[in-house]
VMD Tcl script that builds the backbone (N, CA, C; Angstrom):
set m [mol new atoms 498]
animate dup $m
set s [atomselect $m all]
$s set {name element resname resid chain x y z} {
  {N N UNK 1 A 27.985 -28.889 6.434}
  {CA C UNK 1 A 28.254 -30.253 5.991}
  {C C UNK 1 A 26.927 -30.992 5.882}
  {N N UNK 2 A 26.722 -32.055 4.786}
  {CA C UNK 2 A 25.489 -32.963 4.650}
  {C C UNK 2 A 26.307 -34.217 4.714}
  {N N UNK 3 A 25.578 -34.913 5.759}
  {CA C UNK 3 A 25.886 -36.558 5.772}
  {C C UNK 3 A 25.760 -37.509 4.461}
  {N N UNK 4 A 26.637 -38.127 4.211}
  {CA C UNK 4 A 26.738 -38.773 2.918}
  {C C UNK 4 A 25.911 -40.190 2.753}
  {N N UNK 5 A 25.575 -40.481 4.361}
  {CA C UNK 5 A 24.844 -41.611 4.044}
  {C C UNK 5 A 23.282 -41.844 4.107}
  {N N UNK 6 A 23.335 -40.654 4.256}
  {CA C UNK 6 A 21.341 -40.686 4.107}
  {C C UNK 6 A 21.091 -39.397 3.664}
  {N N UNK 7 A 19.765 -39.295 3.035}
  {CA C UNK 7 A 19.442 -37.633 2.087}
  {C C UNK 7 A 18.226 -37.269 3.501}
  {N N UNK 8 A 18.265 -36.194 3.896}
  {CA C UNK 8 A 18.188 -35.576 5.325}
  {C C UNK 8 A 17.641 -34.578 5.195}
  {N N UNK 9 A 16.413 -33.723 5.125}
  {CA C UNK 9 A 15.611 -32.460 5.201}
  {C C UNK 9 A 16.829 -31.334 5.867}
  {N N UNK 10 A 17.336 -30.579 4.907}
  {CA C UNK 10 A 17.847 -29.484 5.438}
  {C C UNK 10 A 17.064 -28.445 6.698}
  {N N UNK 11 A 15.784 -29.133 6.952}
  {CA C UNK 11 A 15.609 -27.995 8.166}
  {C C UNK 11 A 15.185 -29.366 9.137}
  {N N UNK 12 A 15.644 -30.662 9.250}
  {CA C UNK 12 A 15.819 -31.443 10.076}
  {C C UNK 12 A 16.825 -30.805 10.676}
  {N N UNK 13 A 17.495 -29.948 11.532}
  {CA C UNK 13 A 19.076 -29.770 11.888}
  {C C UNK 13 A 19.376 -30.761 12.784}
  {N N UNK 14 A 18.452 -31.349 13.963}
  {CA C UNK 14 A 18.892 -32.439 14.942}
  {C C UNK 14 A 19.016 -33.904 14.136}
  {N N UNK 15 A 18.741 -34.498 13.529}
  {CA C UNK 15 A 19.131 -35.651 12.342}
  {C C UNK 15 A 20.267 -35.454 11.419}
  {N N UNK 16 A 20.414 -34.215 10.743}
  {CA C UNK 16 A 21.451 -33.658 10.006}
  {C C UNK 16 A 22.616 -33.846 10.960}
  {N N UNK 17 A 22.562 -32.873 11.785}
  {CA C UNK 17 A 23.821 -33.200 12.891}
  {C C UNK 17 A 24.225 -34.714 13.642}
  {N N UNK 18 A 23.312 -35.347 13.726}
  {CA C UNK 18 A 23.450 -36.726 13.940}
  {C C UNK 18 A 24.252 -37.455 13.223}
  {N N UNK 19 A 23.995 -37.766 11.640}
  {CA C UNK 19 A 24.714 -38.241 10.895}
  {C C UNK 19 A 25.623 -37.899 10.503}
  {N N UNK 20 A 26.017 -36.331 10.464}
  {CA C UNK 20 A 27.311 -35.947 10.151}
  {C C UNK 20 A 28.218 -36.145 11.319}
  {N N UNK 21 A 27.876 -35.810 13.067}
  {CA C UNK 21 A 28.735 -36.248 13.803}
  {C C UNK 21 A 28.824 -37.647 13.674}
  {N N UNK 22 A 27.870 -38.466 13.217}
  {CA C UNK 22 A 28.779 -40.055 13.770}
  {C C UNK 22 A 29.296 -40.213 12.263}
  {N N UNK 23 A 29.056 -39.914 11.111}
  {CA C UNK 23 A 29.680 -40.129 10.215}
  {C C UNK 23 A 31.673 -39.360 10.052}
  {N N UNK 24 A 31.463 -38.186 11.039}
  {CA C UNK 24 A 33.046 -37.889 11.219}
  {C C UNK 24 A 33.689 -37.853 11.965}
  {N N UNK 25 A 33.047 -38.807 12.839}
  {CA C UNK 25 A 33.892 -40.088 14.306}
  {C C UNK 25 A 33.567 -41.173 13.619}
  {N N UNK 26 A 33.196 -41.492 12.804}
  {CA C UNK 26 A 33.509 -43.032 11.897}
  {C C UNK 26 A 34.872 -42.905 11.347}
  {N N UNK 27 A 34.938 -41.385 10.896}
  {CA C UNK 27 A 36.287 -40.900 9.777}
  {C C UNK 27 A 37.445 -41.147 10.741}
  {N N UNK 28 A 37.039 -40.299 11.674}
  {CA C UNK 28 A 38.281 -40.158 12.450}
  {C C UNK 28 A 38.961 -41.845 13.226}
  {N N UNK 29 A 37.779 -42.663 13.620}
  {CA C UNK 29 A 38.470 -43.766 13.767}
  {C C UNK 29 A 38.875 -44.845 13.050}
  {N N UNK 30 A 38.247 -44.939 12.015}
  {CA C UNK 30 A 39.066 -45.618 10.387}
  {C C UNK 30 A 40.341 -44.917 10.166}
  {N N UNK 31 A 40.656 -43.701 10.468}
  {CA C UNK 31 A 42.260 -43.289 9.971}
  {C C UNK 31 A 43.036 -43.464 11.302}
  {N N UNK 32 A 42.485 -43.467 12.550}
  {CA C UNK 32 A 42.850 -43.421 13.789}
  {C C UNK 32 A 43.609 -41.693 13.905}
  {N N UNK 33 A 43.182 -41.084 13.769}
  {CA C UNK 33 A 43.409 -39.785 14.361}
  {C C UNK 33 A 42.552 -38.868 14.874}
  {N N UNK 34 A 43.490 -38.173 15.005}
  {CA C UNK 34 A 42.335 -37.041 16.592}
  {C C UNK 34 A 41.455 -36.303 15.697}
  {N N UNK 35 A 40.356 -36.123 16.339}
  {CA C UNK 35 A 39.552 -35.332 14.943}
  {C C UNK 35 A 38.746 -33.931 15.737}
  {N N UNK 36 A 38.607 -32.941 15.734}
  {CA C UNK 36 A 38.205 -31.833 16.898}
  {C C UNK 36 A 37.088 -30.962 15.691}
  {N N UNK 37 A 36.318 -30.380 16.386}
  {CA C UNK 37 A 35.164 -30.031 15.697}
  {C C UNK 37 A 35.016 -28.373 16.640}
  {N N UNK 38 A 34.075 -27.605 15.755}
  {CA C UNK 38 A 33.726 -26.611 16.863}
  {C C UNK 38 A 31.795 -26.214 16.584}
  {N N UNK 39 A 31.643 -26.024 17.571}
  {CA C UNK 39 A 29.894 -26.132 17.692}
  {C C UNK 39 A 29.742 -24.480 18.614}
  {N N UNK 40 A 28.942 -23.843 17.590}
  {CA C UNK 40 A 28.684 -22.705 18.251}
  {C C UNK 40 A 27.453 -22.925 19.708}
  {N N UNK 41 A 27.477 -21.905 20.727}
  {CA C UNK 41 A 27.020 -21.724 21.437}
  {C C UNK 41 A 25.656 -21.242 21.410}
  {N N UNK 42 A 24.371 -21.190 22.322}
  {CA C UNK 42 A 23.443 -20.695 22.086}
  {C C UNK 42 A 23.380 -19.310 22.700}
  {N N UNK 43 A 21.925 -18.505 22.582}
  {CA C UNK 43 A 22.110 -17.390 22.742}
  {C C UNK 43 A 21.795 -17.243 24.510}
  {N N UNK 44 A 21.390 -18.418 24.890}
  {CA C UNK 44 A 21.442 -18.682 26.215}
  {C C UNK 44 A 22.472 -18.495 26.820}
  {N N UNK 45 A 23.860 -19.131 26.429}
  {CA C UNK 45 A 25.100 -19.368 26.690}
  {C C UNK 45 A 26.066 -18.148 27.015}
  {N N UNK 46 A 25.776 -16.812 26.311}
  {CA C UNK 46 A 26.193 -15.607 26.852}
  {C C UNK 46 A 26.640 -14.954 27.850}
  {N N UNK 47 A 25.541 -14.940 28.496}
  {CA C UNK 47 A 25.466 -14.684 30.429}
  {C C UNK 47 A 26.295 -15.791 31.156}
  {N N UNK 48 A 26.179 -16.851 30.550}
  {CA C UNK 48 A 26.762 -17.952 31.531}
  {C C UNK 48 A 28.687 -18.046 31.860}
  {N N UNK 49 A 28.429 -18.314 33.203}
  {CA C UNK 49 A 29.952 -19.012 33.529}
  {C C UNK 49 A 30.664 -20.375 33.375}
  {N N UNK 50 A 29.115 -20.986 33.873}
  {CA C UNK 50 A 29.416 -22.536 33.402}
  {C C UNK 50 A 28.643 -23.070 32.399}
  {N N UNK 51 A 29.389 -23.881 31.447}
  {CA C UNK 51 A 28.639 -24.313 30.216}
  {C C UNK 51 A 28.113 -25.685 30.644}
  {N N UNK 52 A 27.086 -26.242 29.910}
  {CA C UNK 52 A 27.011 -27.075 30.101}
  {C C UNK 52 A 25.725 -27.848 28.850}
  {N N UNK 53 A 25.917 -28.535 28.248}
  {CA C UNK 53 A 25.032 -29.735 27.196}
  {C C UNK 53 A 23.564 -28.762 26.726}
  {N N UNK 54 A 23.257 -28.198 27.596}
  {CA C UNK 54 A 20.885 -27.374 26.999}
  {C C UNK 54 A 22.663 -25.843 26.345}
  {N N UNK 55 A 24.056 -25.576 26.250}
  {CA C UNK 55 A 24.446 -24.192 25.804}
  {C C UNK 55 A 24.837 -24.761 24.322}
  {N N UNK 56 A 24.881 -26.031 24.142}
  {CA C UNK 56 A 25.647 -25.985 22.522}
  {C C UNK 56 A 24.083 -26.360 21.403}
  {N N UNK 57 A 24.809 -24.769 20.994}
  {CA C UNK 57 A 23.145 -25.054 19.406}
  {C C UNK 57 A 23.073 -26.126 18.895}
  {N N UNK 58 A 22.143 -26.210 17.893}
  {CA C UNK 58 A 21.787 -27.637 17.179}
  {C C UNK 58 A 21.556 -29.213 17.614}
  {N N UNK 59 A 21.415 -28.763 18.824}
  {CA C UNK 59 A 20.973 -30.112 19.758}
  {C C UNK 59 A 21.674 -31.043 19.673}
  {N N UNK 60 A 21.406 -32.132 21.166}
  {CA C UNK 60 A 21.991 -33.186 21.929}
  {C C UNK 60 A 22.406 -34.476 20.783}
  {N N UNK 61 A 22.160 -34.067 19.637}
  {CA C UNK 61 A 22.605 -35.260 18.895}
  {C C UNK 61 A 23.893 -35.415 19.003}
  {N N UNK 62 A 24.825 -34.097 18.350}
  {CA C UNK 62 A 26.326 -34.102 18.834}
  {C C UNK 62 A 27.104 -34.538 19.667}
  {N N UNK 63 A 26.285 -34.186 20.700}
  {CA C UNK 63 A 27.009 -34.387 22.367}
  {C C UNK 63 A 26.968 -35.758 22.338}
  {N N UNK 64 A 26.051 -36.566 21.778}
  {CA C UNK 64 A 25.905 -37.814 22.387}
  {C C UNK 64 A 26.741 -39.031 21.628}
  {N N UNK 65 A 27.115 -37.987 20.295}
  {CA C UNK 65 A 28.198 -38.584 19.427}
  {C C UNK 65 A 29.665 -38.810 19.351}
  {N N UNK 66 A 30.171 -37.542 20.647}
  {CA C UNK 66 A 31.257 -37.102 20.337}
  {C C UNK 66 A 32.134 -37.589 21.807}
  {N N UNK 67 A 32.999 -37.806 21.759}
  {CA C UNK 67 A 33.962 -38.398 22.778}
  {C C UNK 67 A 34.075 -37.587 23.941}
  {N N UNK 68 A 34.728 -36.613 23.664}
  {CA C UNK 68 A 34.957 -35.276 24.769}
  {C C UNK 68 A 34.287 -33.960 24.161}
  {N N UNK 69 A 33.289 -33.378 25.012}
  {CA C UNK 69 A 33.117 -31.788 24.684}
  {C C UNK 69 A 33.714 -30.788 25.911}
  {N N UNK 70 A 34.371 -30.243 25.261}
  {CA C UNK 70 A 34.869 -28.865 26.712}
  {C C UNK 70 A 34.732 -27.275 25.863}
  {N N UNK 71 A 33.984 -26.629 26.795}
  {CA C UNK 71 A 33.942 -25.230 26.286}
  {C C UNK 71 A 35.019 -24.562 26.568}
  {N N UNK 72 A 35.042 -23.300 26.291}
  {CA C UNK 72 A 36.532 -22.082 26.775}
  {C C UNK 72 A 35.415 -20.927 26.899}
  {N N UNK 73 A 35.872 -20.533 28.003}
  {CA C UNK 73 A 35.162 -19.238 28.875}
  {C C UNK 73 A 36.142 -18.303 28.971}
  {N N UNK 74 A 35.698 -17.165 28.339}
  {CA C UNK 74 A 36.645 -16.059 29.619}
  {C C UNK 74 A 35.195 -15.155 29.368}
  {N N UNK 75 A 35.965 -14.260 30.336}
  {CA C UNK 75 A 35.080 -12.748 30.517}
  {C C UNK 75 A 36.198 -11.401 30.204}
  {N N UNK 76 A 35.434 -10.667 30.070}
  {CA C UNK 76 A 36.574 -9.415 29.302}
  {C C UNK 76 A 37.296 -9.239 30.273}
  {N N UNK 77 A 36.941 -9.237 31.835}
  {CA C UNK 77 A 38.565 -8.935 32.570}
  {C C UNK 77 A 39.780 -10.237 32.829}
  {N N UNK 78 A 39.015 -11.344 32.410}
  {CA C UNK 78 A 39.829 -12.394 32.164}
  {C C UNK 78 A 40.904 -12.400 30.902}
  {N N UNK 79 A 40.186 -11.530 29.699}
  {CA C UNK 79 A 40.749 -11.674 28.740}
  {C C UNK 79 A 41.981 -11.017 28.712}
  {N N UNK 80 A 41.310 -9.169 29.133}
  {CA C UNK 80 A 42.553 -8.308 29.715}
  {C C UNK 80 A 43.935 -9.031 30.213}
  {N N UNK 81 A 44.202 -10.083 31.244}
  {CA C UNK 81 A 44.964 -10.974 31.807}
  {C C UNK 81 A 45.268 -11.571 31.381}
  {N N UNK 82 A 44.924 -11.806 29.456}
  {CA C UNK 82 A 45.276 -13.476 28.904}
  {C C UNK 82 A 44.590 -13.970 29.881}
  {N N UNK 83 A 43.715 -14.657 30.115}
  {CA C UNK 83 A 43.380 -15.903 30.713}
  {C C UNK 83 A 42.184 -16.721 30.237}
  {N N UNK 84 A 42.418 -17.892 29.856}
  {CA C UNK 84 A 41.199 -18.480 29.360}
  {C C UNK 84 A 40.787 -19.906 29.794}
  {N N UNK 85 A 39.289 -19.841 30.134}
  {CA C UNK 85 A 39.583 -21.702 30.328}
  {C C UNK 85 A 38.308 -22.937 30.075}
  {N N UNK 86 A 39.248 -23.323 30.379}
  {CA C UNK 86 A 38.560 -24.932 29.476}
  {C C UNK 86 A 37.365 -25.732 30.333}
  {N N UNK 87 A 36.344 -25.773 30.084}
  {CA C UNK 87 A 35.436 -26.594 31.348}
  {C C UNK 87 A 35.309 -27.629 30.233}
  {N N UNK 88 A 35.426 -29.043 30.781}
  {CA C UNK 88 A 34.670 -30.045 30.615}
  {C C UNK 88 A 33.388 -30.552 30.393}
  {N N UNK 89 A 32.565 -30.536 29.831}
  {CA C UNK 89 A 31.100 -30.757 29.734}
  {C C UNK 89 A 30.843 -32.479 29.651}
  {N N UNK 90 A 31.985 -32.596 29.001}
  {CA C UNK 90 A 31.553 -34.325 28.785}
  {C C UNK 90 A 32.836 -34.578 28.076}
  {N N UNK 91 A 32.968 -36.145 28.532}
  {CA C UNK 91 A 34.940 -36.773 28.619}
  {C C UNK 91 A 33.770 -38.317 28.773}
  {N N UNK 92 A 34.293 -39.399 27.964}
  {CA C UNK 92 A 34.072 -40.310 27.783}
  {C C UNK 92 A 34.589 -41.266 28.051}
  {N N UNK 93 A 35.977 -41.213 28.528}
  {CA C UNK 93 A 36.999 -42.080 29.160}
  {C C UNK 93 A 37.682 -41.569 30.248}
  {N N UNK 94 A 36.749 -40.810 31.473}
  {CA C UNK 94 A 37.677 -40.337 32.219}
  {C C UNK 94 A 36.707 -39.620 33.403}
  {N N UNK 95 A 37.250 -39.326 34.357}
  {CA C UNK 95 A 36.153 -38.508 35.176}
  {C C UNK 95 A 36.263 -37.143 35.160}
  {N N UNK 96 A 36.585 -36.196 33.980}
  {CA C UNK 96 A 36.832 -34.758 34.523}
  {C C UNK 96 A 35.614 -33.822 34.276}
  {N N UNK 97 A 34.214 -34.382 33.680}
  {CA C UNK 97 A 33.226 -33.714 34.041}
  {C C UNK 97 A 33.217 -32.852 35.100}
  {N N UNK 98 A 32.830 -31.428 34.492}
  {CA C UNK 98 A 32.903 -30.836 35.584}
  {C C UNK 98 A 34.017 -30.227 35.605}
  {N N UNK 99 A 35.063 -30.670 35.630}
  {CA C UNK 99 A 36.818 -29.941 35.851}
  {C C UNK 99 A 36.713 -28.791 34.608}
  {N N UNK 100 A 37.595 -28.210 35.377}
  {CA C UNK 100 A 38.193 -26.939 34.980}
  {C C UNK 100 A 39.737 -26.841 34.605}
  {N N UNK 101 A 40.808 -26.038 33.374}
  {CA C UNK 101 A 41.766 -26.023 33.316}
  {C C UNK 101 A 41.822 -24.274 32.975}
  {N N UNK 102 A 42.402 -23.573 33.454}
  {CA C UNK 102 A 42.808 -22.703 33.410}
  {C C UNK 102 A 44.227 -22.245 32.462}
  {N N UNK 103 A 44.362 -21.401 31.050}
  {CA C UNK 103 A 45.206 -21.329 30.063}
  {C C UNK 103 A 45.540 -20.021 30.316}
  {N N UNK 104 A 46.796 -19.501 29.761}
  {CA C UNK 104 A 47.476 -18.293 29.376}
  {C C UNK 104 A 46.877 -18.534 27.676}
  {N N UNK 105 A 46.714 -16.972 27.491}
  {CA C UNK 105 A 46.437 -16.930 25.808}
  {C C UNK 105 A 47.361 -15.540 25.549}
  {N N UNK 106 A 48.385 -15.485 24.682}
  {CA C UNK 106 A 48.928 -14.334 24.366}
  {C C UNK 106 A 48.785 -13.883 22.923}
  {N N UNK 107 A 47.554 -12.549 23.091}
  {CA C UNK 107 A 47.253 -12.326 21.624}
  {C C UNK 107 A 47.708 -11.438 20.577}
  {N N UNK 108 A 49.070 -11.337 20.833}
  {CA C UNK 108 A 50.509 -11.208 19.771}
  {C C UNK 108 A 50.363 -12.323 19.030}
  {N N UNK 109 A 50.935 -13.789 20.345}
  {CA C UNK 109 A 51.444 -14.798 18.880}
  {C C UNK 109 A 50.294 -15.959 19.237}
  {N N UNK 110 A 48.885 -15.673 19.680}
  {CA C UNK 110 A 47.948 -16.447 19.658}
  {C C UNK 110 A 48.572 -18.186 20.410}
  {N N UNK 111 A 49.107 -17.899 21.424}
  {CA C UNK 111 A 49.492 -19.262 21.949}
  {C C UNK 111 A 49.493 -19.253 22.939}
  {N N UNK 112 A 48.822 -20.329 23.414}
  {CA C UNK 112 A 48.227 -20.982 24.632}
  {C C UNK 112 A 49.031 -21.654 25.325}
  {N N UNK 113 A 49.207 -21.819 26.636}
  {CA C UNK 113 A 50.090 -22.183 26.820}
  {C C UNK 113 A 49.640 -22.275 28.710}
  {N N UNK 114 A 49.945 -23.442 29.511}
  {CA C UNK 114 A 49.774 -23.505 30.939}
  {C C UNK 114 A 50.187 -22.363 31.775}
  {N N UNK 115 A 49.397 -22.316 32.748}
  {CA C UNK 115 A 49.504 -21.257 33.645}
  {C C UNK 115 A 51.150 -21.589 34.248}
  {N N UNK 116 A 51.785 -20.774 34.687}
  {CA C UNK 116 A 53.214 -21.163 35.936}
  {C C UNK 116 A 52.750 -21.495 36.909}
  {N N UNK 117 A 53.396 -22.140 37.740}
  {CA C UNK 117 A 53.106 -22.798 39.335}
  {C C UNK 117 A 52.731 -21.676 40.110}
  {N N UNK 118 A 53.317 -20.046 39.794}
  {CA C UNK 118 A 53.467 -19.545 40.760}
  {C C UNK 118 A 52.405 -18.338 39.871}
  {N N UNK 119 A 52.171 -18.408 38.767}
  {CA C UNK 119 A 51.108 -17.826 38.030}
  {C C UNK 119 A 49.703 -17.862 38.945}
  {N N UNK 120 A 49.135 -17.187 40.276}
  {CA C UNK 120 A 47.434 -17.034 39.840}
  {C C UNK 120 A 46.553 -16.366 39.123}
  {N N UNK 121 A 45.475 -16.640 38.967}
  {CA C UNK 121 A 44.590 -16.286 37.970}
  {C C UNK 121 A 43.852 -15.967 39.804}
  {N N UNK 122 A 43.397 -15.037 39.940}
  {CA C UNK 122 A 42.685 -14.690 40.502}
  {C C UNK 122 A 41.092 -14.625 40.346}
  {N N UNK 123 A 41.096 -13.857 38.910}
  {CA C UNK 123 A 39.528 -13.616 38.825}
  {C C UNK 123 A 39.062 -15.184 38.435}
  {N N UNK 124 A 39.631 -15.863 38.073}
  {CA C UNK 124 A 39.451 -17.131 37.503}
  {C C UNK 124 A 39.315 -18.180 38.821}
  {N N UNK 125 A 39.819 -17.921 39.973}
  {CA C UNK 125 A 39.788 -18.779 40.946}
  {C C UNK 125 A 38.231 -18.155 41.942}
  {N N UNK 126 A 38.051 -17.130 41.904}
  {CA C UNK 126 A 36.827 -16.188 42.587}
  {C C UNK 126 A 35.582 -17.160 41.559}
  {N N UNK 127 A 35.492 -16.717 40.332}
  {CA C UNK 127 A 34.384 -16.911 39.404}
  {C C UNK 127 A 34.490 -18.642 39.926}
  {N N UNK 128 A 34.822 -19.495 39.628}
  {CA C UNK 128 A 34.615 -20.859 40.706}
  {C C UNK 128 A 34.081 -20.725 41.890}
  {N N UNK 129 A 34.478 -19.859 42.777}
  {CA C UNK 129 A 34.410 -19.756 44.075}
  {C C UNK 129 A 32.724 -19.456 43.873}
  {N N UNK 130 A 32.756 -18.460 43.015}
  {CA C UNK 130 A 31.346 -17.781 43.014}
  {C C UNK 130 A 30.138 -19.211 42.853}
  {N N UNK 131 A 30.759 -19.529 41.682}
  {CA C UNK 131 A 30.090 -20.856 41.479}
  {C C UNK 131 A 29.736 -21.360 42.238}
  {N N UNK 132 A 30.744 -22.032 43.027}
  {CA C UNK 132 A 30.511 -23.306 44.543}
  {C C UNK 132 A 29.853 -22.752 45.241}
  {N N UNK 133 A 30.023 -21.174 45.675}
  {CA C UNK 133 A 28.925 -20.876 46.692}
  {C C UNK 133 A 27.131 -20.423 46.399}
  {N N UNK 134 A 27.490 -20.732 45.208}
  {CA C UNK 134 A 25.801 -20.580 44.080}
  {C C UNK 134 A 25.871 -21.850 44.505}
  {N N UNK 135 A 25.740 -22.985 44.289}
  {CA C UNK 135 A 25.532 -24.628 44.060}
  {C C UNK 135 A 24.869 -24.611 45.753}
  {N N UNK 136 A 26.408 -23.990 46.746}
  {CA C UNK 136 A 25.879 -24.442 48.127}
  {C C UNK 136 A 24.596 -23.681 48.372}
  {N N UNK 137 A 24.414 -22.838 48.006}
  {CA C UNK 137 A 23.189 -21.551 48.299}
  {C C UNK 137 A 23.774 -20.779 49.543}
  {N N UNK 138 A 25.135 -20.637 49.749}
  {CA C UNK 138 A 25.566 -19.341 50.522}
  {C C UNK 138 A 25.565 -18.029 49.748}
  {N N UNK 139 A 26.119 -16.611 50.662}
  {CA C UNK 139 A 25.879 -15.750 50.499}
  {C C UNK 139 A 27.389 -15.349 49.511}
  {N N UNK 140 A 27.159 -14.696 48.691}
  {CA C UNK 140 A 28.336 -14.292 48.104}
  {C C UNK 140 A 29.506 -13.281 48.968}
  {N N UNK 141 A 30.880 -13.908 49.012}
  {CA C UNK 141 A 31.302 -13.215 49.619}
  {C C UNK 141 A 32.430 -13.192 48.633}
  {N N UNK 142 A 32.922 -11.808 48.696}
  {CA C UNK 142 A 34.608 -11.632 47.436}
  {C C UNK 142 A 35.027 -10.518 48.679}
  {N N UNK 143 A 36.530 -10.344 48.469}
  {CA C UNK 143 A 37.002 -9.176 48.339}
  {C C UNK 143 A 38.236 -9.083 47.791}
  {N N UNK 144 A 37.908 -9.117 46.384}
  {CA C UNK 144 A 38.531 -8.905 45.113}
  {C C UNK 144 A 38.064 -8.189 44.203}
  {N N UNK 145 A 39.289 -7.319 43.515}
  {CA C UNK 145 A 38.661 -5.800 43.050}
  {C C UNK 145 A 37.870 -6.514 41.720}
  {N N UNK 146 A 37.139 -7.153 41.197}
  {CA C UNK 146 A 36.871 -8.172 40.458}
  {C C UNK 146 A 35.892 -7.106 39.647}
  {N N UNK 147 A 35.465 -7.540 38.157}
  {CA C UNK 147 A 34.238 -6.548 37.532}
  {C C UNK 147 A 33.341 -6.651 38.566}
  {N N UNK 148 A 32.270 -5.866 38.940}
  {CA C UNK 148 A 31.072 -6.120 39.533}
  {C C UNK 148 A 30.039 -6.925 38.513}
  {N N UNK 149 A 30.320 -6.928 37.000}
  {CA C UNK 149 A 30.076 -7.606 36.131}
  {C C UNK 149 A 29.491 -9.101 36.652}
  {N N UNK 150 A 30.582 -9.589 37.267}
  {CA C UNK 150 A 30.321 -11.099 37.161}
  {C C UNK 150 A 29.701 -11.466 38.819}
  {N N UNK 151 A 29.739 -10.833 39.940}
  {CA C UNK 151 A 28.639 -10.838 40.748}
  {C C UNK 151 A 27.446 -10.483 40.670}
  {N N UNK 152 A 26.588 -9.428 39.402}
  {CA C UNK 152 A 25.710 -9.678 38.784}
  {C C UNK 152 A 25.582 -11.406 38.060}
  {N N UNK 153 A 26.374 -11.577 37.248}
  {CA C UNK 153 A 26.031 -12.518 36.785}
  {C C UNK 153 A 25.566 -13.640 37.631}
  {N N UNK 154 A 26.520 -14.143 38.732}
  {CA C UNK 154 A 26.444 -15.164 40.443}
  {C C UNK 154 A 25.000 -15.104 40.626}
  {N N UNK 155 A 24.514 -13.770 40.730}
  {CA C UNK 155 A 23.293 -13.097 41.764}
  {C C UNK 155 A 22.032 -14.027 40.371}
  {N N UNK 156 A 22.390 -13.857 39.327}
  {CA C UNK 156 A 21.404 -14.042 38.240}
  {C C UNK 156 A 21.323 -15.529 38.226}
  {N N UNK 157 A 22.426 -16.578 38.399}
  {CA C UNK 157 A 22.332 -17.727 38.236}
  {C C UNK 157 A 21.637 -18.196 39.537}
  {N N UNK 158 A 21.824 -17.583 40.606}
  {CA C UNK 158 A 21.331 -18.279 41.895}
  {C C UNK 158 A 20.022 -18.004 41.616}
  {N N UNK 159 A 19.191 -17.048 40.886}
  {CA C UNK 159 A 18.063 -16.748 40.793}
  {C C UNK 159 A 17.327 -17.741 39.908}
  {N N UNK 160 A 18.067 -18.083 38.504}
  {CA C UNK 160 A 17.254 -18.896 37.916}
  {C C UNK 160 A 17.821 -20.427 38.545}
  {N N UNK 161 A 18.595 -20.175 39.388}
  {CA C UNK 161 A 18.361 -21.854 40.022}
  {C C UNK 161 A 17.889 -21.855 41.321}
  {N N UNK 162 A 17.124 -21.098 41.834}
  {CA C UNK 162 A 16.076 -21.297 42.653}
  {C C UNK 162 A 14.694 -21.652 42.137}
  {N N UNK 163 A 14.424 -20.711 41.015}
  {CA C UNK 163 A 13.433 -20.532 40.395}
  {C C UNK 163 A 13.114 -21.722 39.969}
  {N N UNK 164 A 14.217 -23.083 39.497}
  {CA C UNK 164 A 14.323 -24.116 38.739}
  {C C UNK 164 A 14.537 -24.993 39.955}
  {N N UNK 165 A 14.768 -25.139 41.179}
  {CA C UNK 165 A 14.734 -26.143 41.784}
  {C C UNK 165 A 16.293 -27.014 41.684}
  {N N UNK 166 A 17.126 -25.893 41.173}
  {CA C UNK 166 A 18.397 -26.516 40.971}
  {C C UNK 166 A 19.371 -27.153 42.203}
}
mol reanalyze $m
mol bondsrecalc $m
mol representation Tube
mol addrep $m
């Protein structure tokens, strides 16, 4: 897409994206309807569990345009399970930064749909867990038959957030 109201250097991409996001949250609130967009990820974003604002390409112009951003994570043994979920990155009217929602995905008829009360997601409640105890700087503890996959991954984030002073 090119913004219609200013002529914009096609290899500007952080200005380009600027004007086209506020030019189609102008759209969307002149008609008053919901308007949803999708923004690929960087190549950073791969490895990661939690997303967060330095993972969506084409820079912070977007983010700073757009009402709510939430990513969808799974990992292949999540997927195995249907399970997919939603992190919050940024909510503009609300406090769920940060929050997490956890989805059923069934990929027969591609529909999403809330977990049951009595539905756990296991690997999905661990990979948090893993998280919180990365943030606290404890020792990883599971005993859940879980990929060893994603305690590599734990072990890798605690590393570059030491390294970073996180």
């Amino acid at each position: 897409m090119s913004p219609i109201s200013a002529r914009v250097s096609p290899g500007d991409l952080f200005i380009k994206d600027k004007y086209v996001s506020e030019e189609l949250r102008n759209l969307a609130v002149e008609k008053n309807i919901l308007f949803a967009t999708a923004s690929q990820l960087n190549r950073g974003a791969v490895e990661e569990i939690e997303f967060d604002h330095h993972h969506i390409a084409g820079g912070i112009s977007k983010i700073q345009t757009a009402d709510n951003v939430v990513g969808i994570f799974t990992s292949n043994a999540m997927r195995e399970r249907g399970r997919y979920q939603i992190q919050f990155m940024k909510t503009r009217s609300s406090s769920g930064v940060g929050q997490k929602v956890d989805l059923k995905f069934c990929p027969d008829t591609l529909r999403v749909s809330d977990l049951d009360e009595d539905d756990e997601d296991a690997l999905t409640m661990s990979t948090n867990s893993l998280v919180d105890q990365l943030k606290r700087g404890n020792s990883i503890k599971t005993d859940e038959p879980e990929s060893s996959n994603i305690v590599n991954q734990a072990l890798n984030i605690r590393e570059f957030m030491k390294k970073n002073d996180i």
